[in-house]
DRENTOR-359408 format. One record per residue (C-alpha): residue number from 1; residue in three letters; chain; x, y, z. Coordinates in steps of 0.02 Angstrom, whole numbers, padded with zeros to 5 digits. Example, Ala and Ser with C-alpha at 12.3 -4.5 7.8 and 13.67 -1.06 7.14 Angstrom:
! residues 2
{site 1 "ALA" "A" {00615 -00225 00390}}
{site 2 "SER" "A" {00684 -00053 00357}}
This chain:
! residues 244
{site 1 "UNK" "A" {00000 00000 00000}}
{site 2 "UNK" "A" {00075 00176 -00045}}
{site 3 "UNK" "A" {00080 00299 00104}}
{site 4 "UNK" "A" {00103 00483 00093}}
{site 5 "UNK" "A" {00167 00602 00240}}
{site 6 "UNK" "A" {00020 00713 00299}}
{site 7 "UNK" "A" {00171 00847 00286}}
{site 8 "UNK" "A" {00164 00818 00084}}
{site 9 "UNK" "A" {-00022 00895 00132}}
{site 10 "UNK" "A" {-00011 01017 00254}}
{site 11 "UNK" "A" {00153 01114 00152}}
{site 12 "UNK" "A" {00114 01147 -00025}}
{site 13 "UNK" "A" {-00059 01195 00066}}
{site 14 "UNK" "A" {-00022 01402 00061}}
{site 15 "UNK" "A" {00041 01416 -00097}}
{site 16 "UNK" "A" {-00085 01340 -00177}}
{site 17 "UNK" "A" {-00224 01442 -00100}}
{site 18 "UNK" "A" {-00130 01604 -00132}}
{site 19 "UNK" "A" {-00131 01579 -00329}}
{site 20 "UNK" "A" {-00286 01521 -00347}}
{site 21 "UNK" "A" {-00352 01674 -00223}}
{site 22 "UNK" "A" {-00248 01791 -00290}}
{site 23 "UNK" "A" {-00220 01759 -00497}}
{site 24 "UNK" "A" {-00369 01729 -00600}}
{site 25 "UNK" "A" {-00352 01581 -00715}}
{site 26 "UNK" "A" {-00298 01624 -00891}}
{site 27 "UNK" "A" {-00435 01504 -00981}}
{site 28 "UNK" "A" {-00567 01602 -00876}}
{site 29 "UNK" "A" {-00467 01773 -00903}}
{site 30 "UNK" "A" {-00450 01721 -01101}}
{site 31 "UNK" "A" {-00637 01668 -01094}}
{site 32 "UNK" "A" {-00673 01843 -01044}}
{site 33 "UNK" "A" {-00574 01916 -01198}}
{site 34 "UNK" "A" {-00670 01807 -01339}}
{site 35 "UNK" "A" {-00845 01891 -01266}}
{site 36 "UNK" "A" {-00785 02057 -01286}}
{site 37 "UNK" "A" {-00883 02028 -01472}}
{site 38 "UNK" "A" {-01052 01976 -01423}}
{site 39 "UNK" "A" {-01131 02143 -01336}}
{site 40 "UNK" "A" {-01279 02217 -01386}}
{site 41 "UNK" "A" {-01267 02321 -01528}}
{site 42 "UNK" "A" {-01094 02273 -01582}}
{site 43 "UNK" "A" {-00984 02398 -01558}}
{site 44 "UNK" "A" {-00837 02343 -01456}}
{site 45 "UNK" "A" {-00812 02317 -01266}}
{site 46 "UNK" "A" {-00928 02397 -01142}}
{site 47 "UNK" "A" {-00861 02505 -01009}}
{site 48 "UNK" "A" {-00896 02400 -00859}}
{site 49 "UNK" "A" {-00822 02260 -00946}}
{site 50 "UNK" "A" {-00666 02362 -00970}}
{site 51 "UNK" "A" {-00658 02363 -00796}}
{site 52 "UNK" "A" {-00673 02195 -00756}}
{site 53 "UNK" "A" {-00542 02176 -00892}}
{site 54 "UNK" "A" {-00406 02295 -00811}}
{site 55 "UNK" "A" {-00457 02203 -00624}}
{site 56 "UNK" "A" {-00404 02040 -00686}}
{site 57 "UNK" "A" {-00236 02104 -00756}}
{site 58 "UNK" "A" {-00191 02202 -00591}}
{site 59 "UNK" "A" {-00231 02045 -00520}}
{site 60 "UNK" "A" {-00108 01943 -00624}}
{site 61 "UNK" "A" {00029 02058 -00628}}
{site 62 "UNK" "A" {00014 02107 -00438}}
{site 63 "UNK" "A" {-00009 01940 -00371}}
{site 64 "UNK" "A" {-00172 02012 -00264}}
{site 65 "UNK" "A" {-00357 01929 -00264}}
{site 66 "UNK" "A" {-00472 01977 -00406}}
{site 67 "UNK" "A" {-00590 02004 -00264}}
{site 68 "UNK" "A" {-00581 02077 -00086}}
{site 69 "UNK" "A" {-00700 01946 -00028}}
{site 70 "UNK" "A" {-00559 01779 -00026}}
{site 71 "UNK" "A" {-00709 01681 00005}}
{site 72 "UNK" "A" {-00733 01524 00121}}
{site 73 "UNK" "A" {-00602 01368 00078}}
{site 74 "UNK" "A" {-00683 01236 00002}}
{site 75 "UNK" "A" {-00594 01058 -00040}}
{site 76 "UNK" "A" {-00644 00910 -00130}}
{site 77 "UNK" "A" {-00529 00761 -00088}}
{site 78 "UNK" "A" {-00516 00599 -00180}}
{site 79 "UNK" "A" {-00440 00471 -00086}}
{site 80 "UNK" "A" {-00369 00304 -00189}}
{site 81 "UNK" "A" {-00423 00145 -00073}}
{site 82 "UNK" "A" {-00221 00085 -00089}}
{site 83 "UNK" "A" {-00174 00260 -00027}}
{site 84 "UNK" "A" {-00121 00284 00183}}
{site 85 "UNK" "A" {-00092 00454 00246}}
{site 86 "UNK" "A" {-00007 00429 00398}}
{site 87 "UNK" "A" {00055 00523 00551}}
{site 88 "UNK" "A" {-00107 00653 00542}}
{site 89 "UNK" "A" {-00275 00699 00489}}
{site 90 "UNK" "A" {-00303 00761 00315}}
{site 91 "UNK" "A" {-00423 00874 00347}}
{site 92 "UNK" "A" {-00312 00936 00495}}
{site 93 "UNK" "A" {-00169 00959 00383}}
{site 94 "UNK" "A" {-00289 01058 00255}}
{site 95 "UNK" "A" {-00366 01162 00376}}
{site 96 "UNK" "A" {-00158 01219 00426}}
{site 97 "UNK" "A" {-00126 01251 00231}}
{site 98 "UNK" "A" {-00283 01372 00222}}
{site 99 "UNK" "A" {-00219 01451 00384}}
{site 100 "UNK" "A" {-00069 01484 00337}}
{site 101 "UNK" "A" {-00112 01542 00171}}
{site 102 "UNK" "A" {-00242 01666 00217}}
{site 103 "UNK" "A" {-00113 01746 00358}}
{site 104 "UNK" "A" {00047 01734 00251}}
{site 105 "UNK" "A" {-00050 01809 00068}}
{site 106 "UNK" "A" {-00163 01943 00194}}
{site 107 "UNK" "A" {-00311 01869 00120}}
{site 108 "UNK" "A" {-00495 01930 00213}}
{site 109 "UNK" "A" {-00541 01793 00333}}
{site 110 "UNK" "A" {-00730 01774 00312}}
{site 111 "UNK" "A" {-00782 01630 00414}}
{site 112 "UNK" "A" {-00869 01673 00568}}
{site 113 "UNK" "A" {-00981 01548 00712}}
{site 114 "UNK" "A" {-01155 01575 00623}}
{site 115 "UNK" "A" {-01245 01595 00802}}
{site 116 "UNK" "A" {-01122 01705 00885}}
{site 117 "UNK" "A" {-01034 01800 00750}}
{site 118 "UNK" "A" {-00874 01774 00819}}
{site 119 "UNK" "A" {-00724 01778 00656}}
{site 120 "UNK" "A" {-00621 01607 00685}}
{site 121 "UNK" "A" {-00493 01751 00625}}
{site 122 "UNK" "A" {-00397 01622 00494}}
{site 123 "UNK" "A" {-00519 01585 00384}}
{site 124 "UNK" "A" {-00542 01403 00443}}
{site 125 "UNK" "A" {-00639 01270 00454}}
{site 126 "UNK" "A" {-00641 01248 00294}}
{site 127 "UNK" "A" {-00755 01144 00204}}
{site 128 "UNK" "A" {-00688 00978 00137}}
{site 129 "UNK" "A" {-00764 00853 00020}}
{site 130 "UNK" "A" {-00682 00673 00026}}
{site 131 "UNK" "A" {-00712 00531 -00100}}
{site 132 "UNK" "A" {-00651 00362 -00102}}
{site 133 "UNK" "A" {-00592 00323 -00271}}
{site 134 "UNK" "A" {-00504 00164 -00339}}
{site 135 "UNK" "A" {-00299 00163 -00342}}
{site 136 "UNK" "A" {-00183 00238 -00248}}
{site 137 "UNK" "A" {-00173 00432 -00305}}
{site 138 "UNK" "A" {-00216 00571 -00191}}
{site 139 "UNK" "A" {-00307 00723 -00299}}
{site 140 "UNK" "A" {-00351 00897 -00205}}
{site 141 "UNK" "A" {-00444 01032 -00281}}
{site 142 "UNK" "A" {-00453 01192 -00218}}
{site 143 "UNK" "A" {-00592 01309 -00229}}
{site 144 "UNK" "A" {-00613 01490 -00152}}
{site 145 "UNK" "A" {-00798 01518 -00151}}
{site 146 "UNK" "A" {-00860 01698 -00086}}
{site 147 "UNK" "A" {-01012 01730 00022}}
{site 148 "UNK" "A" {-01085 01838 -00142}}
{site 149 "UNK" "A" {-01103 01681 -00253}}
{site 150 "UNK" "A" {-01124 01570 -00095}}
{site 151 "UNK" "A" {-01290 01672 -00052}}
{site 152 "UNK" "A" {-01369 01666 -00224}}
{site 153 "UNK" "A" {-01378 01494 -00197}}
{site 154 "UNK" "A" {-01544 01385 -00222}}
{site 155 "UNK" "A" {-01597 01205 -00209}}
{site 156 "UNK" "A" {-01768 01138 -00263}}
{site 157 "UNK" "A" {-01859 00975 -00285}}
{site 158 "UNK" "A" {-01945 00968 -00465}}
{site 159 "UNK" "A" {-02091 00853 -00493}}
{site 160 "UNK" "A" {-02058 00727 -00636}}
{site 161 "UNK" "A" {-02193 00790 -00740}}
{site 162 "UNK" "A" {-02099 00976 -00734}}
{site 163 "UNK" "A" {-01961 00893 -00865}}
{site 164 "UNK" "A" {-01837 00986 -00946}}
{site 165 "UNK" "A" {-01927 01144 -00957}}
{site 166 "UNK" "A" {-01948 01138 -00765}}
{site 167 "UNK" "A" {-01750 01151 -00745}}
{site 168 "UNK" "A" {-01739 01302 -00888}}
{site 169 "UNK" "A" {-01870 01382 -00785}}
{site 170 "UNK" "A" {-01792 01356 -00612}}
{site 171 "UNK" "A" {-01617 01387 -00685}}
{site 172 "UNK" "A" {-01687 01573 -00766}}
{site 173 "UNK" "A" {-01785 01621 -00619}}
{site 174 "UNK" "A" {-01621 01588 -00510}}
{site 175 "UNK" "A" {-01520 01710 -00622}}
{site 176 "UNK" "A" {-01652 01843 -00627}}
{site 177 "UNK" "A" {-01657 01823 -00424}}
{site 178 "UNK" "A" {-01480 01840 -00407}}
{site 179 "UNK" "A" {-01465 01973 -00530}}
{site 180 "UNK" "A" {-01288 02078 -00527}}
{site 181 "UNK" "A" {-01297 02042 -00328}}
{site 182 "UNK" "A" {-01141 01910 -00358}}
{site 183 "UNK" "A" {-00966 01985 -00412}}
{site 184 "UNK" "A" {-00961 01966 -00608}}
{site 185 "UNK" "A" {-00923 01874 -00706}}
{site 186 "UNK" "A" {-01046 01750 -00656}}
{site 187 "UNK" "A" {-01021 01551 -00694}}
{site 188 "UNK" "A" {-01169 01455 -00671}}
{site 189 "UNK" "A" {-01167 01264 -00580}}
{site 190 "UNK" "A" {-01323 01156 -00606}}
{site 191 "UNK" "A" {-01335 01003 -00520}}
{site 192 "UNK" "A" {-01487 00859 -00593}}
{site 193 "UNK" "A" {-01525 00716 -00484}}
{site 194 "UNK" "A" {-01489 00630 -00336}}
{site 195 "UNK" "A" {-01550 00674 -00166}}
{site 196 "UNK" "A" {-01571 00855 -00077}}
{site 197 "UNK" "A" {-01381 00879 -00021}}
{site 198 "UNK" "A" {-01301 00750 -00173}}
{site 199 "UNK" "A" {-01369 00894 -00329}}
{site 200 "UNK" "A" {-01295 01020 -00226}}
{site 201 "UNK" "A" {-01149 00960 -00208}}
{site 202 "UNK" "A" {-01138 00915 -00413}}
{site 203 "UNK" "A" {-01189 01097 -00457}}
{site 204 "UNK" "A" {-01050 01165 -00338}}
{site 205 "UNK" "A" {-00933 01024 -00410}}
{site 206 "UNK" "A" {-00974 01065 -00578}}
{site 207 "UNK" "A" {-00892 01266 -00561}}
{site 208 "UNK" "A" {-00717 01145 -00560}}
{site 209 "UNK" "A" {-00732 01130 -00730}}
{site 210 "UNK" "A" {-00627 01232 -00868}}
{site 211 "UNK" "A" {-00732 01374 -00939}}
{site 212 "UNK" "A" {-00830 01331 -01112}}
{site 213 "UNK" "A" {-00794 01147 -01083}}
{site 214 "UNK" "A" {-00955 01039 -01130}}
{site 215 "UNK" "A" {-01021 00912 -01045}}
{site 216 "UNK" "A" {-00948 00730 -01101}}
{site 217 "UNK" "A" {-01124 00674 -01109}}
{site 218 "UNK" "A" {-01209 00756 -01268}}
{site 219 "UNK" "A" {-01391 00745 -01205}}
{site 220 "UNK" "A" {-01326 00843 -01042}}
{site 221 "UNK" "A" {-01205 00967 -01168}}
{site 222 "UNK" "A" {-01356 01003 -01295}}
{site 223 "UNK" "A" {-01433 01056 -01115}}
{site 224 "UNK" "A" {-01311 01150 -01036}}
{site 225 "UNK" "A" {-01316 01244 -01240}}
{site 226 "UNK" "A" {-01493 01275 -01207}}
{site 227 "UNK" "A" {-01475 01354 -01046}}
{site 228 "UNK" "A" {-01325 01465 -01078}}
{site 229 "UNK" "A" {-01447 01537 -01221}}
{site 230 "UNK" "A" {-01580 01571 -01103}}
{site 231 "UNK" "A" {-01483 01653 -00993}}
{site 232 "UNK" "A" {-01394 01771 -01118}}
{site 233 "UNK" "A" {-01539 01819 -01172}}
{site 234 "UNK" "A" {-01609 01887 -00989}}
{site 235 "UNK" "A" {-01494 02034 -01023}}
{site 236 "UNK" "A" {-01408 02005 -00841}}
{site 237 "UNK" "A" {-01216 02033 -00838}}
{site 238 "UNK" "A" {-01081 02153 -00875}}
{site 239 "UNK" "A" {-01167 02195 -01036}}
{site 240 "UNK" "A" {-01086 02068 -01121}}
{site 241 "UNK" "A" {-01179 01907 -01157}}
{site 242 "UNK" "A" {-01354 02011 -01175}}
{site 243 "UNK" "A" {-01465 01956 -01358}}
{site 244 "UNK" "A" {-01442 02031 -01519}}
């Protein structure tokens, strides 16, 4: 059986948090530049997206967060059934990676006791997702997920009869909700199936995936097509994806 240190963990834990907090990912960043097209009456890029533009390169070149809210820490773990982690707790040696991270880059701690208030004042616990997979490979993603986006988030339980014009409905009505009150630009995370706390969990799982990347499944892709339509078309964004 393989065994890793839960050192190998808790070390390479700050660095990683500080460059995904603080440097926006170029296929997101590039994503951004190819939409600079598609605005309303064609003439070039808007002024707010300008700005969100010149954010993400002071971002990049300064090494700072795209966003003063750092957002809570949020982990998904898979775990290979041939794989020991020994002398500590992973999610110990996680929760030391995010603290050190948040003091060392001066990132915002957010996370506060939701009765009393009270800041933990190092941005931990954080949340952490662990799946047992077959092999024996450890895989850690990362994902900083601010209170803005966190809040505009909704669950419901469709009836089968509702079909697939239930979930455009539910998916549109979500976006109008939320409007511009989460920091653009917005990615959208659906989650189908399962039980109450398992399609949340997909639809937050889903935001790990690259930017413009379809779904492997083509019924699911011609859906997620569908969708991104309807939503460009509500008008709601930096003035960007709005209809023709």
């Amino acid at each position: 059986m393989r065994e890793i240190h839960v050192e190998e963990i808790r070390d390479p834990g700050p660095a990683a948090d500080l460059h995904r907090c603080g440097i926006q990912p170029e296929r997101r960043r590039a994503h951004g530049l190819r939409s600079r097209h598609r605005d309303r009456d064609g003439a070039g890029c808007p002024g707010d997206h300008r700005l969100l533009k010149e954010n993400a390169r002071i971002a990049k070149d300064e090494h700072i967060p795209i966003c003063q809210d750092t957002g809570i820490a949020i982990f998904f773990v898979e775990i290979g059934q041939d794989l020991r982690i020994k002398n500590g707790f992973i999610v110990d040696a996680i929760n030391e990676g995010v603290r050190k991270g948040y003091k060392e880059g001066f990132l915002r701690k957010s996370v506060v006791d939701p009765i009393t208030r009270r800041n933990t004042g190092d941005n931990t616990p954080a949340i952490v997702y662990t799946e047992l997979v077959p092999g024996d490979k450890l895989k850690i993603s990362f994902m900083p997920k601010g209170a803005g986006s966190e809040n505009m988030s909704v669950i419901r339980m469709l009836r089968p009869t509702e079909g697939i014009e239930g979930i455009k409905n539910f998916v549109l009505e979500c976006v109008q909700r939320a409007g511009a009150n989460p920091c653009p630009p917005v990615v959208i995370g659906v989650g189908i199936g399962g039980d109450f706390e398992k399609a949340a969990l997909i639809a937050k799982k889903s935001l790990l995936r690259a930017i413009g990347s379809p779904n492997a499944k083509l019924e699911l892709a011609s859906l997620e097509e569908m969708l991104l339509k309807a939503v460009n078309k509500t008008g709601i964004g930096p003035k960007v994806w709005a209809a023709r």
